[in-house]
C-alpha positions as CSV (number, residue, x, y, z in Angstrom):
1,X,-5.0,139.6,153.4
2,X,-3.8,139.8,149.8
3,X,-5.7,138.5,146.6
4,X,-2.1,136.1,146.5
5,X,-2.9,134.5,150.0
6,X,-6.4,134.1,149.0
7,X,-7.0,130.5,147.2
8,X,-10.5,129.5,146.4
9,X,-9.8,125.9,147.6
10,X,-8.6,127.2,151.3
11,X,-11.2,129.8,151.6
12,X,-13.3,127.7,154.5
13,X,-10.4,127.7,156.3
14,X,-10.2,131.7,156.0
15,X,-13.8,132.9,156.1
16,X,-14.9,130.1,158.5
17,X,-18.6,132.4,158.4
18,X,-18.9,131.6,154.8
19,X,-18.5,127.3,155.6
20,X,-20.9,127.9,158.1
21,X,-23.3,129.7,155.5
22,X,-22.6,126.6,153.4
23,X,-23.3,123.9,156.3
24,X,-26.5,125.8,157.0
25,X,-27.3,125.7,153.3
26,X,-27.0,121.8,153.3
27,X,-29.3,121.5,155.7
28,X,-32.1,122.8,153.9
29,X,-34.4,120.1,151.5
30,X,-32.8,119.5,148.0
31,X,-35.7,120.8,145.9
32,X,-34.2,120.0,142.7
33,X,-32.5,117.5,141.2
34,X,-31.0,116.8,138.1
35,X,-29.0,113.7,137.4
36,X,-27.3,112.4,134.2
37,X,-28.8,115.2,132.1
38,X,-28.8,115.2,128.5
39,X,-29.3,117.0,125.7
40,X,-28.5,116.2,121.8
41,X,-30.0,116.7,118.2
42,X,-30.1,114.5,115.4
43,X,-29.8,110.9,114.6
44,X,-26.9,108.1,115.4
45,X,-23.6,109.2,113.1
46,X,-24.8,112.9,112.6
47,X,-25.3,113.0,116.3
48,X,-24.8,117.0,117.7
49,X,-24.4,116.7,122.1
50,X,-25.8,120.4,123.2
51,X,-24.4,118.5,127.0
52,X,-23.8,115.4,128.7
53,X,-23.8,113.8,132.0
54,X,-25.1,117.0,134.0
55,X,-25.9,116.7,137.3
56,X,-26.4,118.5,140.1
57,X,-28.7,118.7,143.8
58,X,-30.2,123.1,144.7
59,X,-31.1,123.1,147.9
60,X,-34.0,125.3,148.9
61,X,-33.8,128.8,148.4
62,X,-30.5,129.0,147.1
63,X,-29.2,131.6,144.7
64,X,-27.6,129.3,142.1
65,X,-25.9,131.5,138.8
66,X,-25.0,129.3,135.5
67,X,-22.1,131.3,133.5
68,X,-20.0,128.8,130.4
69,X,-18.9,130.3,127.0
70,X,-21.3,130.4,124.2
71,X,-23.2,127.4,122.9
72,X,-22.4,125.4,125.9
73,X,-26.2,124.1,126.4
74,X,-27.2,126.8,129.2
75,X,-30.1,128.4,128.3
76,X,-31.1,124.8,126.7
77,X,-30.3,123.6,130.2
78,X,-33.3,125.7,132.2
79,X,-35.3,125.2,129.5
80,X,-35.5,121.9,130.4
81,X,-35.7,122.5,134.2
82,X,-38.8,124.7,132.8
83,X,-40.0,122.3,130.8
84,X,-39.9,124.2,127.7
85,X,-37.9,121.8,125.8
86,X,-37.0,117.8,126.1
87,X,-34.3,116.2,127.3
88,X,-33.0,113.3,125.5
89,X,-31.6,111.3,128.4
90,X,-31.6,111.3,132.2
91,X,-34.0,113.0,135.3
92,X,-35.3,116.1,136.1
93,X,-37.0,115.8,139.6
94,X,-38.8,118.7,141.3
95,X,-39.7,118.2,144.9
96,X,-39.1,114.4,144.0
97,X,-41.4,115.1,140.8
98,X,-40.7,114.4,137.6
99,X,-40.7,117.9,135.5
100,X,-42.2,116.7,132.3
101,X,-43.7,119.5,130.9
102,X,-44.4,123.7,131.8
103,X,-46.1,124.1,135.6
104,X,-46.9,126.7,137.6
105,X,-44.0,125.4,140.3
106,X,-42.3,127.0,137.9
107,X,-41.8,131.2,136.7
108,X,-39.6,132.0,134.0
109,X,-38.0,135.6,133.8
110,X,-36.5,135.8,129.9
111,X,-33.8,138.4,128.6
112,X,-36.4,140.3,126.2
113,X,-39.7,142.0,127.3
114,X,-42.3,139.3,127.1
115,X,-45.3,141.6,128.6
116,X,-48.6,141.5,126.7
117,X,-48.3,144.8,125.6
118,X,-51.9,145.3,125.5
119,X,-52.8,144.9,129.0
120,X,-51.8,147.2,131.8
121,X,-48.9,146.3,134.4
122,X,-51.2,145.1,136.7
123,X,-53.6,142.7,134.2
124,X,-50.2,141.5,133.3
125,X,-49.8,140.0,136.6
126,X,-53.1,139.0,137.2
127,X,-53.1,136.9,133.9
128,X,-51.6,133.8,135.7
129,X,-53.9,133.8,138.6
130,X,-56.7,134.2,136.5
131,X,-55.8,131.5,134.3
132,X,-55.3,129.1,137.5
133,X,-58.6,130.4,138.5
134,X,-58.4,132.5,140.9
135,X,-61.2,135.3,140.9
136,X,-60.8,139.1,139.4
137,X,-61.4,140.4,142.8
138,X,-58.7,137.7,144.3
139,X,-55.9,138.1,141.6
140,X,-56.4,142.1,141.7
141,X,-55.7,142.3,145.7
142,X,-52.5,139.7,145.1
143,X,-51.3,141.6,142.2
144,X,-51.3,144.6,144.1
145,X,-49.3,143.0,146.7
146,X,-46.6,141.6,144.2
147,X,-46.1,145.0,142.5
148,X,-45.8,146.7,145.9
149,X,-43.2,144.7,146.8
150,X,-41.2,145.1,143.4
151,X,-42.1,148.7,144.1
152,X,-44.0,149.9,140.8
153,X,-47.2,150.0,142.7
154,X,-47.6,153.5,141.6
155,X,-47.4,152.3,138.0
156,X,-50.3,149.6,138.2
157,X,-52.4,151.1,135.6
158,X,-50.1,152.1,132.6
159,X,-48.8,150.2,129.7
160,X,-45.3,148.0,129.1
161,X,-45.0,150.5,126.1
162,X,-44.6,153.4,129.2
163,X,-42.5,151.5,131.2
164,X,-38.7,151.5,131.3
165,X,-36.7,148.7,130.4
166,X,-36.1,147.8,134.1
167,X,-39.3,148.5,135.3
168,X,-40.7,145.8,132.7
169,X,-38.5,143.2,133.9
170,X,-39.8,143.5,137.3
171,X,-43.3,143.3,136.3
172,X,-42.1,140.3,134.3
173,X,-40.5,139.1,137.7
174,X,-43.6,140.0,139.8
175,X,-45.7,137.9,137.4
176,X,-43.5,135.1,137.6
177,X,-43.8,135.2,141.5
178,X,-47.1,135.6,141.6
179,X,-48.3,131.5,141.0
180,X,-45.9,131.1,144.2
181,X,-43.3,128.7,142.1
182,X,-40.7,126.8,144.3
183,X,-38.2,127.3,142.0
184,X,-37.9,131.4,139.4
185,X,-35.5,130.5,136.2
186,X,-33.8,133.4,134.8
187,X,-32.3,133.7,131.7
188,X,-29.8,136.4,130.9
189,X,-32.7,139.0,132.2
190,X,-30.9,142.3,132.6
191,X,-28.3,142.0,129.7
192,X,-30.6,144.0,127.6
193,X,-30.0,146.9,130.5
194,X,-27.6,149.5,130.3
195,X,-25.2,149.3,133.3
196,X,-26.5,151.3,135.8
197,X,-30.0,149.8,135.1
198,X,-28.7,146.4,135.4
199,X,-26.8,147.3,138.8
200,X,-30.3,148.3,140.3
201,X,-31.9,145.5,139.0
202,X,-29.1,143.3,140.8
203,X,-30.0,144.9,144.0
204,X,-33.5,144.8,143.7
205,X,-33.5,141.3,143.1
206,X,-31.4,140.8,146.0
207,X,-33.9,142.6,148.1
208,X,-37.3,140.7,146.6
209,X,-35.2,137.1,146.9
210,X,-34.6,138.0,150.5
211,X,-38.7,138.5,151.3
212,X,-39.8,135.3,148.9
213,X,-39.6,132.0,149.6
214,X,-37.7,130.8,146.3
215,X,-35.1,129.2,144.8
216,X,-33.4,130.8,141.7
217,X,-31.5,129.6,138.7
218,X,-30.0,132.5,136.7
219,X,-28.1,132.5,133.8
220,X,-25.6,135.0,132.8
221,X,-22.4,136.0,131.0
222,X,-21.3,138.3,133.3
223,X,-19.2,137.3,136.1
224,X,-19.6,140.2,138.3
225,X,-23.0,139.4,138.2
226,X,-22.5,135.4,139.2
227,X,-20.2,136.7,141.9
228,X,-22.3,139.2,143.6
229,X,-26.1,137.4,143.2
230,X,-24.9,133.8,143.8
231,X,-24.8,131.7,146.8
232,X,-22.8,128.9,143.9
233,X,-22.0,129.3,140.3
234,X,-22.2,126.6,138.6
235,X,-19.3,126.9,135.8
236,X,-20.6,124.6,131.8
237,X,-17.7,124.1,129.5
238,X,-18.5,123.6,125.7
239,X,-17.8,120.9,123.1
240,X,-20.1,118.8,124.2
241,X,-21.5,120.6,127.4
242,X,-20.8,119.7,130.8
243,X,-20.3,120.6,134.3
244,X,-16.8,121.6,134.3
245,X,-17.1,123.0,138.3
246,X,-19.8,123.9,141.1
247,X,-18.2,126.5,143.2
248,X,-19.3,127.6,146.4
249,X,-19.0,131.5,146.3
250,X,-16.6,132.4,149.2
251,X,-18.0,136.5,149.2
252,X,-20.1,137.0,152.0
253,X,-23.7,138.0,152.7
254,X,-24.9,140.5,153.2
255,X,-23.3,142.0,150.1
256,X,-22.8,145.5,148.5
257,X,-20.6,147.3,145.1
258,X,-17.9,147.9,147.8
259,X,-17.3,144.3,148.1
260,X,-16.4,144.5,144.2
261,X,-12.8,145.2,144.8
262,X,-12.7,142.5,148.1
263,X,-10.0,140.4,148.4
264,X,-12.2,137.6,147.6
265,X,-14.8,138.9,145.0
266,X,-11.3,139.2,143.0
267,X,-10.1,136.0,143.9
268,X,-13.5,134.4,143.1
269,X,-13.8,136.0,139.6
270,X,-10.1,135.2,138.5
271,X,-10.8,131.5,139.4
272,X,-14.4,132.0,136.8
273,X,-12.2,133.7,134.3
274,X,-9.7,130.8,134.2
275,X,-12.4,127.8,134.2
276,X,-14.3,130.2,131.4
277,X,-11.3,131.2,129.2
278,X,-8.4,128.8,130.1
279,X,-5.0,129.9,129.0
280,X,-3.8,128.3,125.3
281,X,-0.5,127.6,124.0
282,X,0.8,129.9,121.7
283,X,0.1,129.6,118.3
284,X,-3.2,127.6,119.1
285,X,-5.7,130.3,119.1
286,X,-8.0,130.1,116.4
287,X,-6.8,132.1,113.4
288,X,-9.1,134.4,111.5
289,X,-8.6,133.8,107.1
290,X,-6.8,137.5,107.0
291,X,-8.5,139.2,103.7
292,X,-7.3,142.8,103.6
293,X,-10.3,144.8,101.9
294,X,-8.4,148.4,102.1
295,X,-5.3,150.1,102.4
296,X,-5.4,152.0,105.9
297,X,-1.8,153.6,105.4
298,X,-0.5,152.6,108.7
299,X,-1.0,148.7,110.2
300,X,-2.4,148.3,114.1
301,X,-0.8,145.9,116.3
């Protein structure tokens, strides 16, 4: 099959193993919903929409990935979801509850290292279970468990400061899991990774998603990413922000980097590269005021 034959609309009637994956998805319980979202700063007449009218149904331990063009309202969005922030209009329900402020149904992963650095790796995931008061013995044996299963068991004892940058962000993700949310947000958290890191860090998440009983909202810019970790990408535009699609990702489970050059990875990340940088007439890209500061001695095309 070539990437031509391949259409994103028609793929059910390609991959019928990918519909099913979707029908069976369906099934499960929608655990979040979010209807008629919005967000906006400022008064009436100097009124600035972040987004508008966003809404959406994740069913239970879906893989959902947010990708839009900068200032689009994404990481505003989760926030929300997280309860970090206030909407200014419409619902946030989770498990038919409205979010209203930070809970433990809730972990948040964030791009930059938020580790105390003065407790070891494995106080740093005992923190939350302490604070929901769970005894020292009791949060010790389950923090042992989480970090086994991120694999940095090993490393329970040292300090972020000795850690790489990957191995912090999956303390950072075994604290999250540790309170047992039904729902981890992730925001951007391998960008800071070189690439190889952040290919590992992919796969592991992959792996630790596959043993936990947890729904995931992850943000990114990159739309390899979206199209190898998500089960649907959810596609924001910009100006004001907004739901432009909700595409159901047509590459199949389970996956691998071999799939990267697939027929319909490709496919998949051409249609996310159209929705995120749509094609422009000529002569109506935004010019640049052209102040020459130097002769060079030859110009560049």
């Amino acid at each position: 099959m070539s990437l031509a034959e391949l259409k994103l609309p028609d793929y059910r009637e390609q991959l019928p193993e990918v519909a099913a994956r979707f029908r069976r998805i369906s099934q499960r319980e929608v655990i979040l919903r979010v209807d008629d979202l919005k967000k906006s700063f400022g008064a009436n007449g100097s009124e600035h929409i972040v987004f508008n009218n966003v809404s959406l149904n994740i069913h239970r331990r879906e893989f959902i990935c947010v990708i839009g063009p900068s200032g689009c309202g994404k990481s505003t969005f989760i926030r929300i979801i997280a309860g970090l922030d206030e909407c200014s209009g419409g619902t946030v329900l989770l498990d038919n509850h409205d979010v209203s402020g930070p809970g433990p149904d809730r972990g948040m992963v964030f791009q930059g290292y938020t580790l105390f650095p003065w407790l070891t790796v494995k106080r740093n995931v005992m923190f939350g279970l302490e604070m929901r008061g769970k005894s020292h013995v009791t949060a010790e044996a389950e923090a042992r468990q989480w970090l086994d299963m991120v694999g940095l068991a090993k490393f329970e004892d040292l300090y972020p400061h000795e850690l790489s940058g990957g191995m912090k962000q999956r303390v950072a993700i075994a604290r999250a899991l540790a309170n047992e949310p039904r729902i981890l947000i992730m925001d951007e958290p391998f960008a800071a990774l070189d690439a190889q890191t952040r290919c590992q860090m992919q796969a592991y998440l992959l792996q630790i998603w596959k043993k936990v009983d947890v729904t995931i909202l992850f943000i990114t810019h990159d739309l390899d990413e979206a199209a190898y970790l998500a089960d649907r990408i959810l596609v924001m535009g910009s100006n004001p922000g907004r739901v432009v699609e909700f595409i159901e990702n047509p590459v199949p489970r389970p996956r691998s980097a071999a799939q990267f050059i697939s027929p319909e990875f490709l496919s998949l990340k051409k249609r996310l590269e159209e929705l995120i940088h749509p094609p422009v007439e000529t002569g109506e890209e935004e010019k640049l005021p052209m102040i020459k500061l130097t002769v060079a001695g030859d110009e560049v095309e």
